[in-house]
Structures are given as C-alpha cells and as structure tokens.
C-alpha positions as CSV (number, residue, x, y, z in Angstrom):
1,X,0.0,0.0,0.0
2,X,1.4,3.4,-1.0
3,X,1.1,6.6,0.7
4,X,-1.3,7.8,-1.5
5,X,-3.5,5.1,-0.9
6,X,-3.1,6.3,3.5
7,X,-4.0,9.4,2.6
8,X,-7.2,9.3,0.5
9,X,-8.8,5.8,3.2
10,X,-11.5,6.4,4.5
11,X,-12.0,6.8,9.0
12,X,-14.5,3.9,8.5
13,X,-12.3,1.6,6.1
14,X,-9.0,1.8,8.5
15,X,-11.9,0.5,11.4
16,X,-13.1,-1.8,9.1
17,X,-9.8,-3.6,8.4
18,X,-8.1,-2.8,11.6
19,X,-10.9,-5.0,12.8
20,X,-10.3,-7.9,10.8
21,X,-6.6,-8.1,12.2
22,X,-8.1,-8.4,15.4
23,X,-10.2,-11.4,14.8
24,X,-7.6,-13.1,12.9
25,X,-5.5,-12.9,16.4
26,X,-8.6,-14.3,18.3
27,X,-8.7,-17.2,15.9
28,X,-5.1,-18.5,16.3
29,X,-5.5,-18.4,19.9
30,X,-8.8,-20.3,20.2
31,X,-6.9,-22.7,18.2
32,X,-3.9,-23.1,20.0
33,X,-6.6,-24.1,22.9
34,X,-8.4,-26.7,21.4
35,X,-5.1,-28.2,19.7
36,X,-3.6,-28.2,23.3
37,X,-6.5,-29.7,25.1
38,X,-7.0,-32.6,22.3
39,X,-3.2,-33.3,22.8
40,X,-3.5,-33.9,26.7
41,X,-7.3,-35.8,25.9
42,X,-5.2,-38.1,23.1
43,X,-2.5,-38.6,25.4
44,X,-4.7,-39.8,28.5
45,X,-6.4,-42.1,26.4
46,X,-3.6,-43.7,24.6
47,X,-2.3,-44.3,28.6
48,X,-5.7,-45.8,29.4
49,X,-6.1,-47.4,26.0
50,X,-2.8,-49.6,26.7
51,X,-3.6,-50.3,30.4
52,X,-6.9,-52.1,29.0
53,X,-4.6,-54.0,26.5
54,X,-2.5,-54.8,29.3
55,X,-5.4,-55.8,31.5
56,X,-6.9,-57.7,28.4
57,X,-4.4,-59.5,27.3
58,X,-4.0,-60.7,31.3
59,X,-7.5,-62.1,30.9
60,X,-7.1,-63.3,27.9
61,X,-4.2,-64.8,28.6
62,X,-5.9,-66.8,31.4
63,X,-8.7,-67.7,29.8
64,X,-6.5,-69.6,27.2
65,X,-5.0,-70.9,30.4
66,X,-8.1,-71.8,31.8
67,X,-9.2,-73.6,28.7
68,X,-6.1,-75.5,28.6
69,X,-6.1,-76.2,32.3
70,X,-9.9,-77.1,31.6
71,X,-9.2,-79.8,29.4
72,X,-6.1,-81.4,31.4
73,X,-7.3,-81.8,35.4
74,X,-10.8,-80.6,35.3
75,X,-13.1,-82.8,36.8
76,X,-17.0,-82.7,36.8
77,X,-19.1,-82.0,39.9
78,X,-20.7,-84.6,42.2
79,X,-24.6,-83.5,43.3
80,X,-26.9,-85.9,45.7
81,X,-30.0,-86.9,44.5
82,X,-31.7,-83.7,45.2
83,X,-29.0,-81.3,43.7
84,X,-27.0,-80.5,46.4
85,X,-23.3,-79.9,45.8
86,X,-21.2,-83.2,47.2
87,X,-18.3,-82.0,45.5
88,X,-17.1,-79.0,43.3
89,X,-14.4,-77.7,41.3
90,X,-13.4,-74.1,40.9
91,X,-10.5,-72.6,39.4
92,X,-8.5,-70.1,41.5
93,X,-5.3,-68.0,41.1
94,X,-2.0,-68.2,42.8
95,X,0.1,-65.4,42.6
96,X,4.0,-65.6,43.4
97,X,7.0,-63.3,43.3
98,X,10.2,-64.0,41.2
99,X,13.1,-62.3,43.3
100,X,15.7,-62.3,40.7
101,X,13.3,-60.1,38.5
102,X,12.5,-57.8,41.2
103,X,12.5,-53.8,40.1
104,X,12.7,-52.2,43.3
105,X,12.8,-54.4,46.7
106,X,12.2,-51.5,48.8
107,X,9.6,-49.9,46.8
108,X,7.8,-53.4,46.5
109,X,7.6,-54.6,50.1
110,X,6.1,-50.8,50.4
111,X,4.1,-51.4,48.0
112,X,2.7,-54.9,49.4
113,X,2.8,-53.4,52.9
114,X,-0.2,-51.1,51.9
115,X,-2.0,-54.0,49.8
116,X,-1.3,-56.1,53.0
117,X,-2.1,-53.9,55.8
118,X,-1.8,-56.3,59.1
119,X,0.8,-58.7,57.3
120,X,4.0,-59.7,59.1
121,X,6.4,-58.9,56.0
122,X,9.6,-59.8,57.7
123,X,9.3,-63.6,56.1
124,X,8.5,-62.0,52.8
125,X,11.8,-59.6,53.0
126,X,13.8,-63.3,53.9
127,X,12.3,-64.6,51.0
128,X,12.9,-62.0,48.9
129,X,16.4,-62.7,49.8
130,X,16.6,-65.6,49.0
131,X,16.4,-65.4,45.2
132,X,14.0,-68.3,44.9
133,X,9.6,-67.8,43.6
134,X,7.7,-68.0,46.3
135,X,3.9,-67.6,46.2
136,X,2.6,-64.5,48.2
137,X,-1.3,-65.6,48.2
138,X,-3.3,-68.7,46.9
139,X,-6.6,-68.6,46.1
140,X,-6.6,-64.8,45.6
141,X,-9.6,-63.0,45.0
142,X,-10.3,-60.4,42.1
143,X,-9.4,-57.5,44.0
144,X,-6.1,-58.2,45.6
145,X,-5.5,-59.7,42.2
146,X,-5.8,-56.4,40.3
147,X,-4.0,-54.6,42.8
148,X,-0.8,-56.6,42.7
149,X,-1.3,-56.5,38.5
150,X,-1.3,-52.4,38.9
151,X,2.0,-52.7,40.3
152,X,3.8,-53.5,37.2
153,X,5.9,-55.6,38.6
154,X,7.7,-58.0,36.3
155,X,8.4,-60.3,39.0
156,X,4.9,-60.6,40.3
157,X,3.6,-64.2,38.5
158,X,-0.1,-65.2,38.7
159,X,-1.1,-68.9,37.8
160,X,-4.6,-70.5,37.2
161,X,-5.1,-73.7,39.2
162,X,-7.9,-75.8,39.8
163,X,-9.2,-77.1,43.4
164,X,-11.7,-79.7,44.3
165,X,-14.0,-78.9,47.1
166,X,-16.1,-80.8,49.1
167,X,-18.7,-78.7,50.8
168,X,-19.8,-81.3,53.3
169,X,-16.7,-81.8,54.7
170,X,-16.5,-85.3,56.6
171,X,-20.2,-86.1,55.6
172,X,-19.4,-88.4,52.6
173,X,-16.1,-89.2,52.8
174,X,-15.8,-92.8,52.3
175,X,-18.7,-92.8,49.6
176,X,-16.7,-90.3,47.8
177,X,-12.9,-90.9,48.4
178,X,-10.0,-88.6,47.6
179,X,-7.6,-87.6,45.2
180,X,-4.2,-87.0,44.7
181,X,-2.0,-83.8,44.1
182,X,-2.3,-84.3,40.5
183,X,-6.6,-84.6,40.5
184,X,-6.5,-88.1,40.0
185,X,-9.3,-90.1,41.9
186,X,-7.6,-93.0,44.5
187,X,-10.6,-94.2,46.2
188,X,-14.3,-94.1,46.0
189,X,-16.5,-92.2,43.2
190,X,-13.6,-90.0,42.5
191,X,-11.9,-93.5,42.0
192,X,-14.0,-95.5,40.5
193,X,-15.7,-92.6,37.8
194,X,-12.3,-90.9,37.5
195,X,-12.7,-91.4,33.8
196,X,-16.2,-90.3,33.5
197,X,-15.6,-87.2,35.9
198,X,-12.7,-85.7,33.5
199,X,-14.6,-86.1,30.5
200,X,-18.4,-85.3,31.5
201,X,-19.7,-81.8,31.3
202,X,-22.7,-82.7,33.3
203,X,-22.5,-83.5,37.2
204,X,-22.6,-86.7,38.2
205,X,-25.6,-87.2,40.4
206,X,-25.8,-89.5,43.3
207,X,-28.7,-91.5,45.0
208,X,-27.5,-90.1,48.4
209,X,-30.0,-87.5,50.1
210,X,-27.8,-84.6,52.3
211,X,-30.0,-84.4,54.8
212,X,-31.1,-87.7,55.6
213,X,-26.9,-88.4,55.7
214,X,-26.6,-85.7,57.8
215,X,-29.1,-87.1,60.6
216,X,-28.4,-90.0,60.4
217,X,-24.6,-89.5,61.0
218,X,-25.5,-87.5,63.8
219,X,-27.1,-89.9,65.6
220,X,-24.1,-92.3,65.2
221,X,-21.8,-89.8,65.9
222,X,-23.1,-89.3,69.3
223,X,-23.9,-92.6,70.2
224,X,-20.7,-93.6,68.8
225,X,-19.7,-91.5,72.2
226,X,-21.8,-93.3,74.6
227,X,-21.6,-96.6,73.7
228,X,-17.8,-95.7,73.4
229,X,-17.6,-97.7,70.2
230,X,-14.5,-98.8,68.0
231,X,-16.7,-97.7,65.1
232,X,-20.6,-97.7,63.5
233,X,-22.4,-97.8,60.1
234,X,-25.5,-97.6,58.5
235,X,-27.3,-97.9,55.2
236,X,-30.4,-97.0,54.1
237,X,-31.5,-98.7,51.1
238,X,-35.2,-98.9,48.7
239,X,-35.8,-102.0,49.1
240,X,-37.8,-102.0,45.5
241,X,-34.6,-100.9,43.3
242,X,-31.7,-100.6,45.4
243,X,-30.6,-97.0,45.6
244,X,-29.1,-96.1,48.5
245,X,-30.1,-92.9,50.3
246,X,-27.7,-92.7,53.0
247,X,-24.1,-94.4,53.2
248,X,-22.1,-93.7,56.7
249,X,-18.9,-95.4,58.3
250,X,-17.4,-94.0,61.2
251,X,-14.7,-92.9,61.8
252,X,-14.4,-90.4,59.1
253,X,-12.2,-88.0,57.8
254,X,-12.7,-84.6,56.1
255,X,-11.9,-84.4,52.4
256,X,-10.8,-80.8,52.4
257,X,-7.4,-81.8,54.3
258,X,-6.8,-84.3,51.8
259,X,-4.8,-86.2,54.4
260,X,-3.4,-90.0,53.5
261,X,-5.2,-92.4,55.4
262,X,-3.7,-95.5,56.5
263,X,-5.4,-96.5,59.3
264,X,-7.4,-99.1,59.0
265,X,-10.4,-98.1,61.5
266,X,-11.2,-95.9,58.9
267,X,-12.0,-98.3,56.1
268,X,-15.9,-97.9,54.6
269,X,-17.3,-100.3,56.9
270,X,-20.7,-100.3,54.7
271,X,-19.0,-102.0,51.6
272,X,-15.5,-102.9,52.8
273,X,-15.6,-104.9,55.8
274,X,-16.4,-108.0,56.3
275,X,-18.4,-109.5,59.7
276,X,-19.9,-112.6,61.0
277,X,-23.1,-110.6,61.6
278,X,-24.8,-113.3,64.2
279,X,-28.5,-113.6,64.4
280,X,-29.5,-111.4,61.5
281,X,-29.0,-114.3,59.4
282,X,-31.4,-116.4,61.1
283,X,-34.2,-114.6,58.9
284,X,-32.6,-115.8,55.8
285,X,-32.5,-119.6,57.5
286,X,-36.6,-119.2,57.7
287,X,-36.8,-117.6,54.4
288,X,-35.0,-120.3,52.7
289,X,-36.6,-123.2,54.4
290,X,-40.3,-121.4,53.4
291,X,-38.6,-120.4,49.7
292,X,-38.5,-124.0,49.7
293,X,-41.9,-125.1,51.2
294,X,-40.2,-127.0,53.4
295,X,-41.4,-125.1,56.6
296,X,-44.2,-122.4,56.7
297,X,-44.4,-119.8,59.9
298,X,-47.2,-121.8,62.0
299,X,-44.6,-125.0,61.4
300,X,-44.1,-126.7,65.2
301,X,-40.2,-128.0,66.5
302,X,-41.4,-129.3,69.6
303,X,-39.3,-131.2,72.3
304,X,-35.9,-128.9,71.9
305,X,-33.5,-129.3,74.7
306,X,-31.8,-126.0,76.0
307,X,-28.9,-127.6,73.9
308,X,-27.5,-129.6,71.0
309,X,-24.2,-131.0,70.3
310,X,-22.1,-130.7,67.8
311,X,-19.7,-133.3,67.1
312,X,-17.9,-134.4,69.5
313,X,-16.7,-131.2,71.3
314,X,-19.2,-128.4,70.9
315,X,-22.2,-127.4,72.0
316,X,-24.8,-125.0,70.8
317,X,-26.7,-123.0,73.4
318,X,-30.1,-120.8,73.7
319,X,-29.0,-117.3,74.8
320,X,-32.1,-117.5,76.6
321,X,-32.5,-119.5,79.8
322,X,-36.5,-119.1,79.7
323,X,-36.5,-120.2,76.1
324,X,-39.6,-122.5,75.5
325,X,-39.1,-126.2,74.5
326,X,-42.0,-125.7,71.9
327,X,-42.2,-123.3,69.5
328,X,-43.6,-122.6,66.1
329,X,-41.0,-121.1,63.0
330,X,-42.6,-117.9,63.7
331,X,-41.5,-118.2,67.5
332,X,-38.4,-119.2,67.1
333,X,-37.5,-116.4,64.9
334,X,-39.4,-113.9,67.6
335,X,-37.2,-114.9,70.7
336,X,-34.1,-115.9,68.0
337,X,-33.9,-118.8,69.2
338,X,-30.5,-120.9,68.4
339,X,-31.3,-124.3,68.8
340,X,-34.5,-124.3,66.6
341,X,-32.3,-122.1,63.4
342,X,-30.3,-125.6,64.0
343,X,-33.2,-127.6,63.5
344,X,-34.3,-125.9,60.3
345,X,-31.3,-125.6,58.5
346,X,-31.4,-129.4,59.1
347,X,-34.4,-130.1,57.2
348,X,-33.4,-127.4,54.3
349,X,-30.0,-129.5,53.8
350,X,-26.6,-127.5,52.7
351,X,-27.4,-127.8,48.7
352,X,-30.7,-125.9,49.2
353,X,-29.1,-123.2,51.5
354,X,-26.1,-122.3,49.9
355,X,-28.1,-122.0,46.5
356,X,-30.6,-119.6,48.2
357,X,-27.6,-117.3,50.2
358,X,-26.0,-117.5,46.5
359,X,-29.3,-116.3,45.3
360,X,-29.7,-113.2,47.3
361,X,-26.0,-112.2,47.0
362,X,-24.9,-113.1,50.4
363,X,-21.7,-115.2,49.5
364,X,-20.1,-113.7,46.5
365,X,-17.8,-110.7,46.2
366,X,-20.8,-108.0,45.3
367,X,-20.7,-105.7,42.3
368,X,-20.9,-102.5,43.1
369,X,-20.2,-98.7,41.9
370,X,-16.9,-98.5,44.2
371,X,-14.2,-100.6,44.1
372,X,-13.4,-100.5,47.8
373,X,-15.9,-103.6,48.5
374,X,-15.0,-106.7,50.9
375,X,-15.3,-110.0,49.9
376,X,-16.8,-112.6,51.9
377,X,-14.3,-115.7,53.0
378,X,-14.9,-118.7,51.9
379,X,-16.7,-121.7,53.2
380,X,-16.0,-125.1,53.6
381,X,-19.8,-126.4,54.4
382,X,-18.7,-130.1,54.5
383,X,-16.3,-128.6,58.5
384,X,-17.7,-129.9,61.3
385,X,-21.0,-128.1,62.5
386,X,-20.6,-125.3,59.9
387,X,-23.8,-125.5,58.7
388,X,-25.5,-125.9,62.2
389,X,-23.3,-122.4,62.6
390,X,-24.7,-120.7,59.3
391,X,-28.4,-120.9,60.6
392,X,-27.9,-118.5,63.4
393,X,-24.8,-116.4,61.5
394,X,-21.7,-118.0,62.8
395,X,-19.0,-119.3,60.9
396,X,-20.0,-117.0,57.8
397,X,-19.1,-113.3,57.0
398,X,-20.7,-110.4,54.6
399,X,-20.4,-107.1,54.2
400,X,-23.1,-104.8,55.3
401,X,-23.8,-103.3,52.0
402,X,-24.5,-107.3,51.4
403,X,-26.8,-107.6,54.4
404,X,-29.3,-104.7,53.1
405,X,-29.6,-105.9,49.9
406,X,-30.3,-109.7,51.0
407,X,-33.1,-107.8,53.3
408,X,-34.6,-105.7,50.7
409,X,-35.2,-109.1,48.6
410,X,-36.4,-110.8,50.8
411,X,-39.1,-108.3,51.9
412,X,-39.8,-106.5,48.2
413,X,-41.4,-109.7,46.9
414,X,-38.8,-111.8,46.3
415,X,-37.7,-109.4,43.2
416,X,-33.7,-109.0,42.7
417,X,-32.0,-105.7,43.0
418,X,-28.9,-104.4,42.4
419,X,-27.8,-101.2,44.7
420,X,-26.6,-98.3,43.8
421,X,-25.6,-95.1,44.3
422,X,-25.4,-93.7,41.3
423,X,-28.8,-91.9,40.0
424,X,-29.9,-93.3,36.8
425,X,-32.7,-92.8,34.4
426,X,-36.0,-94.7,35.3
427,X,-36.3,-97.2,32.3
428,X,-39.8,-97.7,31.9
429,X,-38.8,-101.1,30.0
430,X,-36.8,-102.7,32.4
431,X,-38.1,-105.6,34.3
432,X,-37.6,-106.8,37.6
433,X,-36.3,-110.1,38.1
434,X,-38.2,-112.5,40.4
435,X,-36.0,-115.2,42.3
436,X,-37.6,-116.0,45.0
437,X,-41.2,-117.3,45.3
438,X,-44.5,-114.6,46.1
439,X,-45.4,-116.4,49.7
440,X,-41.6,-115.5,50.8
441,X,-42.3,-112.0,51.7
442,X,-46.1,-111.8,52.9
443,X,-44.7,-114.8,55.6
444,X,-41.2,-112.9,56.3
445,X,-42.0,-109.0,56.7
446,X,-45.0,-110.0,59.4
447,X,-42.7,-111.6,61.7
448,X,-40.0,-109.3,62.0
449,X,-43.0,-106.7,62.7
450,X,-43.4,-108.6,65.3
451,X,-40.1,-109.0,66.7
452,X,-40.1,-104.9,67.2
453,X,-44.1,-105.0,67.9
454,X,-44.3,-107.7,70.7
455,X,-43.2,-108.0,74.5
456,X,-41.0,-111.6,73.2
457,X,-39.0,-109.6,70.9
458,X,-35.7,-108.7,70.7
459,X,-36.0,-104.9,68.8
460,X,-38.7,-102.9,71.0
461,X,-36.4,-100.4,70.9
462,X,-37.4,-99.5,67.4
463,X,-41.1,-99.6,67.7
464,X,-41.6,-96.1,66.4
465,X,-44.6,-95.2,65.8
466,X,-46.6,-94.4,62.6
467,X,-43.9,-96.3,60.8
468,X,-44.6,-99.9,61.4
469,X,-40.8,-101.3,61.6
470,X,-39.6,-104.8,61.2
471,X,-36.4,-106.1,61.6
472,X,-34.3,-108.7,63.3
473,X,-31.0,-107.9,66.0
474,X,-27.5,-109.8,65.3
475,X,-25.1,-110.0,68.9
476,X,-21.7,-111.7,67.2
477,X,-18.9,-112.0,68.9
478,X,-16.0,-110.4,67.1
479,X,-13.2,-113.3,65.7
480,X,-9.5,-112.0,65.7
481,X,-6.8,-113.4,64.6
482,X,-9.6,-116.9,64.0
483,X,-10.6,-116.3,67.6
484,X,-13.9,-115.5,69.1
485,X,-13.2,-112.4,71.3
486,X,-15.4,-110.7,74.2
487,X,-15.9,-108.0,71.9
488,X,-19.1,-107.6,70.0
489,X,-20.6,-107.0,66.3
490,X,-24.3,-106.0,67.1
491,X,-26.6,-104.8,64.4
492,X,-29.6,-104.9,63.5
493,X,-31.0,-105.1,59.9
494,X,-35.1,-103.4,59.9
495,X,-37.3,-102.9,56.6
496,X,-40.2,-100.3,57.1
497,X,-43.5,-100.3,56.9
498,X,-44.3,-104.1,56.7
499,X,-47.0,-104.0,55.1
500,X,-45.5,-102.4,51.8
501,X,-42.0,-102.3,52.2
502,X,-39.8,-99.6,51.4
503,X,-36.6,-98.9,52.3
504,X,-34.0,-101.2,54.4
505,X,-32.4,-99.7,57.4
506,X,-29.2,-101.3,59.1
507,X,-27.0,-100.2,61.8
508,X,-23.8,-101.9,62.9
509,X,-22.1,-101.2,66.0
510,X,-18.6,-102.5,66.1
511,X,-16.8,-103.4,69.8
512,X,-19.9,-100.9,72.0
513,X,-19.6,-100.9,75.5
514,X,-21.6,-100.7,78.5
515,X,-22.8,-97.2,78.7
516,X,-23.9,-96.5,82.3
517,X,-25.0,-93.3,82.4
518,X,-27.7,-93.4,79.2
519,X,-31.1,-93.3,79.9
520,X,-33.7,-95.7,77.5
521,X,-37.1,-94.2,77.1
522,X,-39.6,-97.1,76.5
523,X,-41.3,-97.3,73.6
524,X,-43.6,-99.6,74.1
525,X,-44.7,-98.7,78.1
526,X,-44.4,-95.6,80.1
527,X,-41.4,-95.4,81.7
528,X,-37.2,-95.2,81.6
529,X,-34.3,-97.0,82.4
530,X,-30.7,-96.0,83.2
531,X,-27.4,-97.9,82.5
532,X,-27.2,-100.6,79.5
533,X,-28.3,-104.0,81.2
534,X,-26.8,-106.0,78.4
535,X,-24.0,-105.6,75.8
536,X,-26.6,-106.9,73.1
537,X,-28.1,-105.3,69.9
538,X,-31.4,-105.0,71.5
539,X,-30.0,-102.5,73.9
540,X,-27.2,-100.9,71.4
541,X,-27.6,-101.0,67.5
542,X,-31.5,-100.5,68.1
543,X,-31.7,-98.1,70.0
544,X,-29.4,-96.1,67.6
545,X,-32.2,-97.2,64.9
546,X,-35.1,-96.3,66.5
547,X,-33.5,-92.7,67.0
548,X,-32.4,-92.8,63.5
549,X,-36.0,-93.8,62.3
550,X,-37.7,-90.4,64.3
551,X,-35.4,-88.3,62.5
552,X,-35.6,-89.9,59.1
553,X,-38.9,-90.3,58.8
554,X,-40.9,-87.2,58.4
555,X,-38.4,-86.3,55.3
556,X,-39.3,-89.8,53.7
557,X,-42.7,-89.4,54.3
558,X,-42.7,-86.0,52.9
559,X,-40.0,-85.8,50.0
560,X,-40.5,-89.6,48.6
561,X,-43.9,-91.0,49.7
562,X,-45.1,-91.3,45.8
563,X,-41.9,-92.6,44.7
C-alpha cells in the first residue's frame, strides 16, 4: 500500500480492516486451545487405551490358560440326589514373586505393605532374599488380584489352578474318596468314575440324600460316644430298586485336608468290611426253608433241649435260659432262638441253602459302583458243624452293604436288586427279576414286625410309631486273629412299613460298651431306664435305629412318599 493510498482511506475503512486483524488474532488463539486440550485428551487415552490392552491380554491370557487347564485336570461335579453340591471344582489364582526379576525391593515390600495392611512382611523380605519364587497368596480373590497387576511388577507371576471342594466336609467321605495332588481319583467315586468325571460336562448325580446323611450321621456320631464304640455304620436302602439314600462309616475324615489315610479303622465299613453278623441271618435260614416249602411260619419243632451238640466237642446253646421247648417257626425267629435255626437248617440241607444265600447275593464278592468292596471268605460247608453255625450267623461273613440288599429281597417280593448309588434314568422297559417265590415276603415281613411289635421280641427299641418297623437284632462275637473275642458286632437289619416295604435300614455297631449313664425311654410302656443292662443289639444298634428312624422319617414321608 502506498502513501497515497493512506491518505485518501476512508475513517471507517482503516476500522473496518483494523478490525479484521483483530479477529484473525482471536482465531489462532482459540486454536492453539483446542489443539492443546485434544493433545492432553489423546495422550490420556492412549495411557488408558494400553492399560486395558495390558489388563486384556492378562485375561485373555488366562482364559486360554483356563481352557487349557480345563481340558487337562478338570473334573465334573458330584450332586446328591436332590442337587446338592457333594463335591465341586473351581478354578482359583495363585500369585508368586520372582526375586531375581524384582524392580525395586524396597519400593515393593512398600508397596505390598499397603495392599497387606496387618501382614508380618519380615518372612517375605527373607524370601525376597533368597532369590527363589515364592507364592505370596493362593486362592486370591479379584481385587487383591488387580492390585498386585497395577503394580507393574515383572516379577509378580499369577497362575490358574484348579481345586476340588467338598462342601460337606467329613459327611461323605468314604462314599466319595479322595484324590491326589495331581486330580487323580484314588478311592471311592472319584476313584472308580475318575474317567467319566474328567470327560463329562454334566455333574454326576448321586442316589445319596444330604439331609437324611446328615441325621443319620448325627445320631451315630453321638452314640458312637456313649456306647464308646471302636466304630458304627448304617445304610439306608429302597428295598424295590436298590438305591441307596444314606451311606455312613465311622470314623471319618474330612476331604478338604486331603490327608493319607492309612489306618485301617477308617475303612468304609458299609462296603468294605467284612463281619460274622450273628443272628440277622437267622431270617434268611426261615426264608429259605419257606422259599423252599419246606417249613411255613405256623410250622411246630417241639421237644428242643436247651442244647445240642455238635460233634464231639461243641455245644450249641439258647442265649435264653426261659426259652420254651415248643415253639412254632414264627417263634423261634421272635425270641431268635439258636437251637430251633439248628433244627431248620437241618431239614433245608446245605445244597438248598447255599443256593438260596448264593441267590440273594450273600456269598459272593458283590458288584458294586466303588471298588473299595469286601469280599466274603470262603466256606468249607462239609467242616464240622458249619452249617449248624450258618443258621444263626456264625461261621460266615458279609459285608453290610450285602446284608441290606439280602433284606430288601427278601421283603420287596422276592424281586432281585442291584444297589446303587449312582442316579440313573427310570427305564420304563426294564423288568424286575423275580427269584424267589410270592409267599416268601407276605410270611417274612410280618414276623420281623413282630419282633419290634411284641413284649418276646428282641428290637422294642425301634417300635416307632406311625412307621410300622420290622427287623431282626445280630449280637456276634468279634473273631481276631480266628478267635472269638469278648468283643461284640451288634446290628440290627429293619425294613419299614411291613406291610409295603420300602426302604431297608441297618445299623452296625462295632466293639460298643456298656454305657452306664444313658437313659432308655420305652417305647412300648411308660417309663425309663438308666445304664445298658446287656451288651446286646437290642439295647445298642436299636436303639441307635429307632432314633435314627424319628429323625428320618418325616423327610421320607414327605420328599419320597409317591416314589
């Protein structure tokens, strides 16, 4: 612009472009405002942008882990029967520190101090040390976790690792057995379906009822006290297909401590131990003898002395002084009397009453879904009084397990059954296999009602009422080392209600004592009495199943009446 231009402008021109100047200024700084605060936006984000990578790829990382883990050790869950959770699997993380990659020592034991407020960190510092990974937590949980990540410490390592849980504790240890440090099953279900539990998705689902093993355990557990016993067991069975709803041996152990067990007072009593179980078995020496129509209940022995002989040396006693000389079948299986069993077994001959013990599954090794299963010793039925013996359950073992399910047959109508605890799909095609005749339970079940019912019984003790119980009591003496000792076996094998059986009950007491301080309530009369009288199965393993019985039986009633 020249000066002759200045000089002939115009006053409102030079304002008019004086002006524009301004607002050209204005502009750039406005700019320089916005460019500045997109810089610092763009900069926090790219800051948060890679701690989410970070964090991502962490998870990431671990779910790969997981899914690889997964597919190596996982095993499925175990549920009873009503979907409780008997055992679990959850994956957890384990964090650890690598010393030799350590940043800052100091600045990380400051650091961990205020994660860990109330920790004692003068072990960590010595580990530190030490130069060699040590874990700092197990089983973290997601906040702890995230707060050791934000460290960015290179030495802190997390791992994924998979624990078994069993929520119950001690409550089904020997049905469901342990496993080792590397998730491999070494007893029980975890044993047995170790297999099927690392390939299933599913849970496996048990017979077993949580509640009705909880009370029943209770009740052995503190009875287990008073009668001061070595140990006790009991079963409860359906008698119509053989699942088992309650499976306890004492003692027991807790599976969360996954201890090795080597005593062996703690073996599964139920399916593992064998017993000469005494005068239980004389129900299966009348059951044969009417399987066979060679004896029916109203069937007179008349004339018995209080003893017999047995070859040369031994003689076989009544336990009871008062026993009468005459008595029917039905009697003699009321009072359980010993020299009548004799006299039956007699007339049934050992051909017919092997084949019917073989038939309920009394004398073979049984088949079951755990491997931990006793098998019964052999028997040489041609020794000396062996089979005078057998009628009143000397001279012959079983296992428990073995026991119920000769019971439930018996009293189901003669129908075989193979128990079970695993829960299967009701086949609507199956049918049941009949082996022994129709007569054999509608002449059994109304006995042993009366052996609990009536004053000449041997089980008052379980008369509860409402539930019309049956059953027959077993005092053995225990053999060790093929020795008869002063210690006892008592038990005491019960079906319930007689009239249309449905579940099997038994209870096995193993080496009880006197127990002088408990008090009995009667049952059947008004009145108590203090102190155990006799070391006998009417005053021990009966009482235990009569208390067993009032617990159980409201939850039957309700949960499994239609079934």
């Amino acid at each position: 612009m020249n000066k002759k231009d200045n000089e002939n402008i115009t006053l409102e021109e030079y304002e008019n472009k004086f002006s524009y100047k301004k607002n050209k200024s204005n502009l750039n700084i406005e700019f320089n405002r916005v460019a500045f605060i997109f810089f610092v936006f763009l900069v926090i984000s790219t800051i948060y942008s890679i701690q989410l990578l970070h964090l991502g790829s962490l998870k990431l990382n671990n779910e790969k882990k997981k899914s690889m883990f997964h597919k190596k050790n996982y095993r499925a869950d175990i549920i009873d029967r009503n979907g409780n959770y008997i055992a679990k699997t959850i994956s957890t993380i384990d964090v650890g520190i690598k010393p030799k990659e350590v940043i800052d020592k100091k600045h990380l034991l400051l650091m961990l101090n205020y994660i860990y407020e109330n920790r004692n960190f003068s072990k960590i510092e010595k580990r530190l040390n030490e130069n060699k990974f040590f874990y700092l937590e197990k089983n973290i949980n997601p906040k702890r976790y995230e707060e050791l990540m934000l460290l960015g410490d290179k030495s802190i390592k997390s791992e994924e690792s998979l624990i078994r849980l069993y929520p119950q504790d001690n409550l089904f240890s020997h049905v469901i057995g342990q496993i080792d440090n590397d998730n491999n099953g070494i007893s029980g279900i975890e044993k047995s379906f170790d297999i099927e539990l690392k390939k299933i998705k599913e849970s496996l689902k048990l017979t077993l009822d949580t509640d009705i093993q909880f009370l029943i355990r209770k009740e052995l557990v503190k009875f287990q006290e008073i009668f001061k016993s070595k140990g006790s067991a009991a079963i409860l069975m359906d008698v119509n297909n053989g699942e088992i709803f309650s499976m306890v041996s004492l003692p027991d152990f807790n599976l969360n401590k996954r201890a090795t067990i080597k005593d062996v007072n703690y073996i599964n009593r139920i399916t593992k131990g064998t017993y000469e179980l005494g005068s239980v078995f004389k129900t299966f020496t009348i059951a044969a003898g009417i399987n066979e129509e060679i004896i029916e209940p109203d069937t007179e022995f008349l004339n018995s002395k209080k003893f017999i002989r047995c070859g040369s040396r031994h003689k076989i006693r009544e336990y009871d002084e008062d026993m009468p000389s005459d008595l029917t079948v039905e009697q003699i299986l009321i009072r359980s009397g010993n020299v009548g069993s004799v006299r039956i077994i007699k007339k049934i001959g050992v051909e017919k009453h092997k084949s019917f013990l073989k038939t309920i599954g009394i004398l073979d090794k049984i088949d079951f879904d755990i491997e931990e299963v006793g098998k019964p010793q052999k028997i040489n039925w041609n020794e000396g009084c062996k089979l005078e013996t057998i009628s009143f359950g000397h001279g012959i073992t079983t296992t428990i397990l073995q026991l119920a399910k000769g019971y439930s047959i018996i009293s189901n109508g003669g129908y075989d059954i193979k128990p079970t605890i695993i829960k299967k799909k009701i086949d609507k095609k199956h049918k049941r296999v009949k082996i022994l005749k129709n007569d054999v339970s509608k002449k059994i079940s109304p006995i042993l009602r009366k052996i609990v019912s009536t004053k000449e019984g041997t089980a008052k003790q379980a008369n509860v009422a409402g539930y019309h119980v049956g059953g027959k009591t077993g005092t053995a003496q225990q053999s060790i080392d093929k020795k008869y000792s002063k210690t006892k076996i008592n038990t005491f094998a019960s079906i319930f209600p007689t009239e249309n059986p449905k579940y099997a009950l038994v209870v096995m007491i193993e080496s009880p004592k006197l127990a002088s301080e408990y008090v009995y309530k009667y049952r059947n009369k008004e009145g108590s009495y203090t102190g155990t009288p006799y070391n006998t199965a009417g005053w021990t393993s009966v009482e235990v199943a009569g208390k067993i019985i009032e617990k159980i039986g409201p939850i039957l009633a309700t949960k499994y009446m239609e079934n």
